[in-house]
N, C-alpha and C positions, 0 to 999 in steps of 0.2 A: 624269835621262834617260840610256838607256844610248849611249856612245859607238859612233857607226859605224864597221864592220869598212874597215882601210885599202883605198883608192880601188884597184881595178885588182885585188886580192885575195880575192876573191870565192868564188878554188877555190884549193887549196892540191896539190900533186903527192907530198908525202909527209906523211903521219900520222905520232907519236912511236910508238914499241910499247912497252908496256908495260915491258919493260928497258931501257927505251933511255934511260940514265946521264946523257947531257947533257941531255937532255927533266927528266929528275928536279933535275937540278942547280939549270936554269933554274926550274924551278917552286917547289924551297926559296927561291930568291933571293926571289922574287917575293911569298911569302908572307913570310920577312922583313920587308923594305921592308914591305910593305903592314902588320902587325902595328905596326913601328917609327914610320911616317911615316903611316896612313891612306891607304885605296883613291886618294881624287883627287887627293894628293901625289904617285904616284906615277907614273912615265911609263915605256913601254919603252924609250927611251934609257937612262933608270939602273936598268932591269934588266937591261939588256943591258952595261952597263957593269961593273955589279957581278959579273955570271955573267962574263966576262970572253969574251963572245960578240957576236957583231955583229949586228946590227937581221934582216937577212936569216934567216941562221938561225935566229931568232925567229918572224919572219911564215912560212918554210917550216912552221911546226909548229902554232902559232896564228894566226886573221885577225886578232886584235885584242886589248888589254891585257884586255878583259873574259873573252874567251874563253880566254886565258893561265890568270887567275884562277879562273874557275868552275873548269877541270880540275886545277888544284892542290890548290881546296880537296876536291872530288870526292873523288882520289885520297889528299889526309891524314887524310881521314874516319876516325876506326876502325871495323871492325865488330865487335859488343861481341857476346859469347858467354853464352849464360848460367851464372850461377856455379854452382860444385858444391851439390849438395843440401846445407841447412845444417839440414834436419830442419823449420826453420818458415819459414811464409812471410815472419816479419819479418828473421830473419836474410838471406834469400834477399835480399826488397828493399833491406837495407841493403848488403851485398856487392856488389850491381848498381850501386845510385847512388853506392855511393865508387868504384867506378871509374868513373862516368863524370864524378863531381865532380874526381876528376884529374885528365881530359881537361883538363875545364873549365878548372882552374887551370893546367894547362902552356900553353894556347891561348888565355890569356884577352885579350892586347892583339888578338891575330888574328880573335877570336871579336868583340871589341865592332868593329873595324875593316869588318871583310866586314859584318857586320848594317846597321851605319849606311849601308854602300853599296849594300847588297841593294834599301833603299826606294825608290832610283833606278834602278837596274837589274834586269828584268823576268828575264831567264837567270839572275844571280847570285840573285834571289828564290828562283828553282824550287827551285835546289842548295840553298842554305841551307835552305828549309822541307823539304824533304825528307832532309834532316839532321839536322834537328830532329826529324824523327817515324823517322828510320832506325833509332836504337839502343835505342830503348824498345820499339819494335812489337811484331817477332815475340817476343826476349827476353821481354817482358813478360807480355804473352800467356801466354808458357809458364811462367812464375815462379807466374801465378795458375793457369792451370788446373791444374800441381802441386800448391797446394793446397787447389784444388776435388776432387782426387782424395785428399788425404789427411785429409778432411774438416775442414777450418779453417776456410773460408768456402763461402756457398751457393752449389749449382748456379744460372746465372743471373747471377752477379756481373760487373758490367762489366772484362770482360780488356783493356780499354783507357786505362782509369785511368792505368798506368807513364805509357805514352806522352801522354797526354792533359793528364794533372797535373801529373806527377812534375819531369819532360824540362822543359817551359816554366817549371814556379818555380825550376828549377836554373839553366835558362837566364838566367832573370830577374836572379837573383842575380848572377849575373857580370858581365851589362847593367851593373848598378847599382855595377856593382866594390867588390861587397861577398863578403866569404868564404864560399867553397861548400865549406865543411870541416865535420866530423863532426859537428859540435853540430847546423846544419841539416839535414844528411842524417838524421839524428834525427828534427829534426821532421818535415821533409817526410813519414817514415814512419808513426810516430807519432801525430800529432796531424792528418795528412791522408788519407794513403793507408788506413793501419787502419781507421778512424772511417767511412770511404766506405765499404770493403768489409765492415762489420759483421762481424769474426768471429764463426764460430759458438759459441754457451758451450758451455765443459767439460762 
């Protein structure tokens, strides 16, 4: 159950801006610790302690250690670009999922950390599923309708597959703190993605 925003806090009189250096600082801390120690280890006392910042300046930015967090992770999202045309579609989707299998393994104590707290937390849910579906969507989408236009796969083919498939058994993987390195990313395309989208024969 998600913790309520501090008593009396309710409105806050300034927002961080988007540059604003100690807003960023606190927010690395905060995913730290939370990566290091897990979501309900953590307290804003030892984020504030560790940012080398006081409780106040804290609550001026955030109401609450939840709403600290969902905008950290928010903001360390990457937004994944599609790769350069590699001529086919499996190169294409192999070039997309090893980079987001990097994310995955640069973020992976942070990744299982925030997941496990997301189930109790209704805000941190939203962030994280729609994180989940952020960096496959559009990219994907355009990976495949690429090539539906250079005829490899049929008009009609589900352009939601990246996102729908791909994204959650990567996800999984890491859940499971098991290696989301090339040999999977293989499969994943491979023996999943190709096989759904039936390429067309030569």
């Amino acid at each position: 159950m998600a913790k309520p925003a501090r008593p009396g806090r309710t409105t806050r009189p300034w927002r961080p801006a988007d540059d604003d250096p100690r807003s960023a600082e606190i927010r690395a801390v905060a995913l730290e610790l939370v990566a290091r120690k897990g979501y309900d280890e953590v307290s804003i006392d030892e984020i504030a302690a560790e940012a080398a910042a006081s409780k106040s300046t804290i609550y001026r930015r955030w109401t609450s250690k939840a709403e600290l967090v969902v905008d950290a992770v928010r903001r360390n999202a990457r937004q994944f670009e599609a790769p350069e045309d590699t001529g086919t579609l499996r190169g294409d989707l192999l070039a997309l999922l090893d980079t987001v299998a990097g994310e995955l393994n640069r973020d992976a104590d942070l990744v299982i950390a925030v997941v496990a707290a997301a189930r109790r937390d209704e805000e941190l849910m939203r962030v994280v599923g729609a994180q989940l579906r952020g960096p496959g969507l559009a990219v994907g989408r355009h990976l495949l309708e690429r090539a539906i236009a250079r005829g490899e796969i049929a008009e009609g083919a589900d352009t939601l597959l990246v996102d729908e498939v791909a994204m959650p058994m990567l996800m999984h993987q890491a859940l499971l703190k098991q290696p989301v390195d090339k040999d999977y990313v293989v499969f994943v395309v491979d023996d999943v993605l190709l096989k759904l989208l039936r390429p067309v024969a030569p």
